[in-house]
N, C-alpha and C positions, 0 to 999 in steps of 0.2 A: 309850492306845488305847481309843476309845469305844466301849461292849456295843452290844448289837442286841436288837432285839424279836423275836419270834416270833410271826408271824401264819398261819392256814390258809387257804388260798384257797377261794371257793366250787367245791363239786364240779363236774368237767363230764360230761355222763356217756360213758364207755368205750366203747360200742359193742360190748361184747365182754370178756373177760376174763373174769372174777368173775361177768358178767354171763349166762354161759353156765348157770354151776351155777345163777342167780336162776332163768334161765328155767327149768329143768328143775322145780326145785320148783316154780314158779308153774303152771305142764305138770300136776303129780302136785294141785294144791291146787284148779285148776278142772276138773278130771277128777272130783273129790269133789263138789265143790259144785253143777258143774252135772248128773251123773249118775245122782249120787244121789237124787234126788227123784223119777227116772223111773225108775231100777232097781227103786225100793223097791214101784214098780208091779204087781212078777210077783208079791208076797205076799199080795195085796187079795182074789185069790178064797179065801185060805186064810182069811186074818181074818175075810170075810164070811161063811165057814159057822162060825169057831170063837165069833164075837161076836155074830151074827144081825146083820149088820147091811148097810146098801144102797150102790151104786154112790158114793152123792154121800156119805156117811158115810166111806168108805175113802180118796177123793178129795181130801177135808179133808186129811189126814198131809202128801200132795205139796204141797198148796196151804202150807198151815202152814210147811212146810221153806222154801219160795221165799218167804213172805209174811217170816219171820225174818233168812232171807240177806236181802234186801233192805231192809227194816224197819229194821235193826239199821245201816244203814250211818251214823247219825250217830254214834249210840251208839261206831263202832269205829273212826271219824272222830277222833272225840273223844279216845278211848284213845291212837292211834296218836300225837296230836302231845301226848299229853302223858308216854307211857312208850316209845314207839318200836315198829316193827312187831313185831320177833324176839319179847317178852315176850307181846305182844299173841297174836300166831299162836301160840305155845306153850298160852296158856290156852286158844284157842279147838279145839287139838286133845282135850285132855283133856276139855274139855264136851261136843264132839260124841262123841267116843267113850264120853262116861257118860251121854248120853242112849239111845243104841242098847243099851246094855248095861242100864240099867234098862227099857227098852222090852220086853226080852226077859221079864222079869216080870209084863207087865202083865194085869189081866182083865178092863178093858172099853177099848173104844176112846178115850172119854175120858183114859185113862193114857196112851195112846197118842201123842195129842193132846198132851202135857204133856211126853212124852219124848223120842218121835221125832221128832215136829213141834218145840214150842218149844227144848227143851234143844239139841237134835244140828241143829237150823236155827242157834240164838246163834254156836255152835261152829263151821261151818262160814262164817257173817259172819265172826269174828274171825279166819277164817282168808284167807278172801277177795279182801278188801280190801286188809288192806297187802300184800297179795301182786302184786296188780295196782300198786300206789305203789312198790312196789321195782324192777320191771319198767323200768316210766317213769320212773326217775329213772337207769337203769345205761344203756337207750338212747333214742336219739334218731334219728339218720339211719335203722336199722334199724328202727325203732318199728315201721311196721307188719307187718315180716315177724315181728319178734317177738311182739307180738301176735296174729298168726294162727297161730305155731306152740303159744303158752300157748296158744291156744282151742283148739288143736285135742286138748289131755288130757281134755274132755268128751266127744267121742265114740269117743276110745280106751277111758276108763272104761267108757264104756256099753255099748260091744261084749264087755267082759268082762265087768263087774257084773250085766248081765241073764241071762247063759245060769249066770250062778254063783249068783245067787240063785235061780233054779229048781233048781239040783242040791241048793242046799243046804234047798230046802223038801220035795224027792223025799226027800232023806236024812234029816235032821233036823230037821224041819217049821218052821215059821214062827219059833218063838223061837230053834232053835239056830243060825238063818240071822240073826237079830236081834242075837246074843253074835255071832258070827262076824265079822258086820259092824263090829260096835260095836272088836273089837282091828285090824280092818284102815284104821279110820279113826285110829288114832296114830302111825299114819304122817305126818298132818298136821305132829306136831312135829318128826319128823325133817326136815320139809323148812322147818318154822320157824324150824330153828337155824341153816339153811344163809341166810338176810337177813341178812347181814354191811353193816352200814350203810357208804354211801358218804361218804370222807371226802374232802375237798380235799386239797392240796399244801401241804406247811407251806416258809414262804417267811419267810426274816429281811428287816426291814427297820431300818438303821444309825439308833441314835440320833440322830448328828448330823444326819439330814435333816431331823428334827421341830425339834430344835432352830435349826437356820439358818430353816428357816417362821417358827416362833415371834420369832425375834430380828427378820427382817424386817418381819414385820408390826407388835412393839411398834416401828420404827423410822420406820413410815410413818405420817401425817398421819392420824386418825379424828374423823370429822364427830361433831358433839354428838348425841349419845342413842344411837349404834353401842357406847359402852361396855357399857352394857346388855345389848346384844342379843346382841352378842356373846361377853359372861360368862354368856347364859341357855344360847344355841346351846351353847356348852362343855358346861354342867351337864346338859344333855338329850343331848348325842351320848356321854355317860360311863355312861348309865341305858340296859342293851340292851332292844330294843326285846322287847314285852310280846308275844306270839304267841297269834295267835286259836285256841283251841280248834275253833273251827266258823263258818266264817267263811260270812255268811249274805250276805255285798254282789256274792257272785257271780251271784247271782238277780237282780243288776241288769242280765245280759249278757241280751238279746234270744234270742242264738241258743242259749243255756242255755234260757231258756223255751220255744221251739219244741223243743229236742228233749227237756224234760220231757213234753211233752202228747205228743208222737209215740211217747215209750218206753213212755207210761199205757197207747193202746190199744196196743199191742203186745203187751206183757204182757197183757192180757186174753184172747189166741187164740193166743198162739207155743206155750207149753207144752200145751193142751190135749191135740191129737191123739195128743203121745206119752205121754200119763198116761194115756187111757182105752184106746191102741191093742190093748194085749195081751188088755182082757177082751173088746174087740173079738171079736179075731180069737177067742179063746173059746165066745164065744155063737155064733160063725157052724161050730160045729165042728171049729174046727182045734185038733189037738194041742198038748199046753202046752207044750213042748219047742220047736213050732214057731212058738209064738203068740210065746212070750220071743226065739226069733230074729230078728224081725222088727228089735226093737229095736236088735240088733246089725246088722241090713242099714243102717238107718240110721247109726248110730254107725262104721264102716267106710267108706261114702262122705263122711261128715261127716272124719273123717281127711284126706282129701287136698282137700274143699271147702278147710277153713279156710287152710293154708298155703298153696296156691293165689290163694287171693283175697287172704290177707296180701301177697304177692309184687306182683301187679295195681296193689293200694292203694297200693306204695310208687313206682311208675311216675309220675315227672315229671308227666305232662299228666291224671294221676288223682286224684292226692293233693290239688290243689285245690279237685275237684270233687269231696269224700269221700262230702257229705249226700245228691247226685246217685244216687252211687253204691250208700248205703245204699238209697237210697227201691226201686232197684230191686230189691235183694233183698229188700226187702220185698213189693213187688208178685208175684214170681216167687214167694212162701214163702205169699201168700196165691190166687195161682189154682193152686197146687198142691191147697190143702187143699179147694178150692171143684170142680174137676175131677175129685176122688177121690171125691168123698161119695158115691156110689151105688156105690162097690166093694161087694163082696159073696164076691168070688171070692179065694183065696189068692192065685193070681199077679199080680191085681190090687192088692193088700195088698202086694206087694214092689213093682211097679214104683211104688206110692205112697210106699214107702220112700226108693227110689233117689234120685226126684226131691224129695222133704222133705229130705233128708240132704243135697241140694248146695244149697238153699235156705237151708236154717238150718244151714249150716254157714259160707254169707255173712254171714247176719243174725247169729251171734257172733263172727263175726271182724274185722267193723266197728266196732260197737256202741261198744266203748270207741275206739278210733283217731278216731270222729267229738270224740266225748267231747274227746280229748286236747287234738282240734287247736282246737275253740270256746275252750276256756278256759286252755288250758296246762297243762304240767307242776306249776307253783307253785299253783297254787288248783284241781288236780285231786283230792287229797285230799277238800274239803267238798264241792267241785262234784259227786264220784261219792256223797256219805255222802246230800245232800238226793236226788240224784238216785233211788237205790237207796229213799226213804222215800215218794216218791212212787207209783213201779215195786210197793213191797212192797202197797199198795190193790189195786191192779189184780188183780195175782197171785195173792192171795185170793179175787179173787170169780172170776177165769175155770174153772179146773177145775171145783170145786164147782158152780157154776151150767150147767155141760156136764153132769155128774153126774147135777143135779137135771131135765133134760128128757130124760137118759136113764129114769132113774125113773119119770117123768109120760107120758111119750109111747113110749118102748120103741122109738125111732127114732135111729139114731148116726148119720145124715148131719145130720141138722138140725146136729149137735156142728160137723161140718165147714163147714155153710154159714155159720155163727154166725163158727169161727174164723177161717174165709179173707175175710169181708167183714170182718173187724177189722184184720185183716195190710195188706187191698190197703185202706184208709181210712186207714191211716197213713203208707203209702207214699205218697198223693196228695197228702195234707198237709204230711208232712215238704216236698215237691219242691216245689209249689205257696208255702209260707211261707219255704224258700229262695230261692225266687225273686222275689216279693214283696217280702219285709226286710230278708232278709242281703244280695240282689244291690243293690237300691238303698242301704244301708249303707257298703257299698264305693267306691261310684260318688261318694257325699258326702264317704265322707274323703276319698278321692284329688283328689276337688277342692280339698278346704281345703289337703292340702297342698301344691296347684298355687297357693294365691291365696299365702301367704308369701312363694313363692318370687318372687312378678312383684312383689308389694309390695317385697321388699327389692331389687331393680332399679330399680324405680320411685324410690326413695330414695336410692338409690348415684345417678341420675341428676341429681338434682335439688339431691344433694350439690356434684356435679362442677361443675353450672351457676353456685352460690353461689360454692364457688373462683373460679369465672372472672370473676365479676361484680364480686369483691371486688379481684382482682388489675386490672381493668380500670382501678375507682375510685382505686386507688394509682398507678397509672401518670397519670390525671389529674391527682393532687394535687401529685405532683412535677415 
């Protein structure tokens, strides 16, 4: 009786299953990542009297966390494919939660900078990233409802983290709200441990098939110098294959480049409004209590934006047109902020919310589904790590430099007109350079793969003709 081999098949993904707990963690890990950076907002007027220090100095922290989350994504690129997510997300909990926790120490804003910002930004990358790769790899047909229910943990976050970090500055001012934060962020690992990597079907395959191959082939006829090749092919298909760290040939896809330059500016004006909003509403005299709620008006309609539009996204006649559909929420996210700038009034201030919150609550709901579908599941790992180190420039210089003209000029619309002509110039472009590249891209391959198809007719014909030709000449001879 001949033994068998033991093989795993590649995984396909569940749709479901196992898949349910990923999503939940992924839910609880961009809830952190992307909240956090705009919660950490409601502390800036405390630091600014406790540290002497100005609008665009405080603004740096938020800039710094998003400049890291993103920055970091080769960095966690790298990690991931060479110790696996779960280890990965475990460290990047305990770093974010030990930045917050020495943040709470600190006595100039510079420490600040070094704890908040750099440390508990790494930490939250490492948490990030293979969180969104565990996602994409358990579905697929569901991908973008799943996707827009993980995006939608950032403005669940926010609706809580904002009206909590005001209580917890009323109560225990600025640093016990820093400790506070720093143990509610280890939570990261509890939802690190739940990436249970996807494994294939282990399937036997019978000795003797390899061998009846094997016998046939030593039994068939081989042309002079196939010996060769054929003993190298062996000795190379026995060597598994070497796996890229950071695979950089993905920047050779066209439509990776368009929507690297379309995420640059975007990044530059998406985050603004909701980092300077609260001291906003501050300066124009509204209560802190109610200045920190705003945040939450947003993060509450952002709630039913995101799985809504995930849903939309997965619609047959949409999902083709994804980039289409991105550009538009881009456009809708930037004459939002361009229509608001002359708020001045509270009510004005929430219906600017209402409407930002179903905007950018499109704009992160797409954002990676467009990602997914340019480059695939397989090369979405480096494709998001470069993409995220491009994004992390941008993301630097927009707050701070909103910051810095509130400083100089002591006017927060200008903030908003800066932001919404950044949002509605990437939406023109995105749509515009999909129409232009990608649609003529299309149009070429489908053609090439129409001309094989008449060439090998063309040749099946001309085959047929020889038969005849040849059968004709024998019927002469005899």
């Amino acid at each position: 009786m001949g033994s068998s081999r033991v093989e795993r098949e590649a995984p396909s993904p569940p749709d479901g299953g196992w898949g349910w707990v990923i999503l939940i963690g992924c839910f609880v890990i961009t809830g952190f990542s992307y909240a956090f950076p705009k919660a950490v907002s409601v502390y800036f007027k405390e630091l600014m009297k406790d540290l002497g220090c100005g609008y665009s100095d405080t603004a740096w922290i938020s800039s710094i966390i998003l400049a890291m989350l993103y920055g970091s994504g080769p960095v966690s690129s790298i990690m991931v494919n060479k110790f696996g997510c779960r280890p990965v997300m475990l460290l990047g909990g305990l770093l974010a939660s030990a930045g917050m926790i020495s943040a709470s120490f600190a006595t100039s804003i510079i420490h600040l900078y070094l704890t908040a910002g750099v440390l508990t930004g790494l930490g939250l990358a490492l948490n990030f990233q293979p969180s969104l790769i565990m996602l994409g790899s358990y579905f697929d047909k569901r991908r973008p409802l799943a996707n827009g229910l993980a995006a939608a943990g950032s403005p669940v976050f926010l609706s809580a983290l904002s009206p909590l970090g005001q209580l917890l500055v009323d109560k225990y001012g600025w640093r016990g709200g820093f400790l506070i934060m720093g143990g509610l962020l280890l939570n990261c690992c509890a939802c690190g441990a739940l990436m249970r990597p996807l494994l294939g079907k282990i399937k036997k395959v019978p000795a003797g098939v390899e061998a009846d191959a094997q016998e046939l082939k030593e039994m068939l006829p081989s042309k002079p110098g196939k010996e060769n090749n054929a003993a190298h092919a062996k000795k190379a298909a026995k060597k598994p294959p070497k796996k890229k760290l950071l695979d950089f040939s993905v920047l050779r896809d066209r439509g990776l480049i368009i929507y690297i330059i379309c995420k640059f500016i975007v990044v530059l004006g998406l985050f603004t409004p909701t980092v300077l909003l609260v001291n906003y509403a501050k300066d124009q005299g509204v209560p802190d209590r109610d200045a920190a709620f705003l945040l939450s008006i947003i993060g509450f309609i952002d709630i039913f934006a995101r799985p809504t539009c995930g849903m939309i996204a997965g619609l047959s006649w949409v999902r083709p047109r994804m980039a289409y559909f991105f550009s538009i929420a881009l456009l809708f996210n930037g004459l939002t902020d361009v229509c608001s700038a002359k708020n001045d009034t509270y009510m004005g201030m929430v219906i600017f919310c209402v409407f930002f919150g179903i905007s950018y609550g499109m704009v992160g709901s797409l954002q990676f589904e467009v990602l997914m579908g340019i480059v695939g599941t397989g090369s979405f790992p480096s494709a998001l790590g470069l993409v995220l180190l491009f994004e992390a420039v941008g993301v630097l210089l927009g707050p701070p430099s909103a910051g810095r003209l509130v400083d100089l000029f002591k006017r927060y619309d200008m903030v908003f007109y800066m932001a919404g002509s950044e949002l509605l110039l990437s939406g023109v472009f995105l749509s515009m350079a999909t129409f232009c590249c990608m649609g003529r891209k299309k149009k070429k391959d489908s053609a090439n793969v129409e001309e094989p198809e008449v060439e090998e007719e063309v040749n099946h014909a001309n085959h047929e003709s020889d038969n005849a030709h040849q059968a004709a000449l024998k019927d002469d001879e005899s």
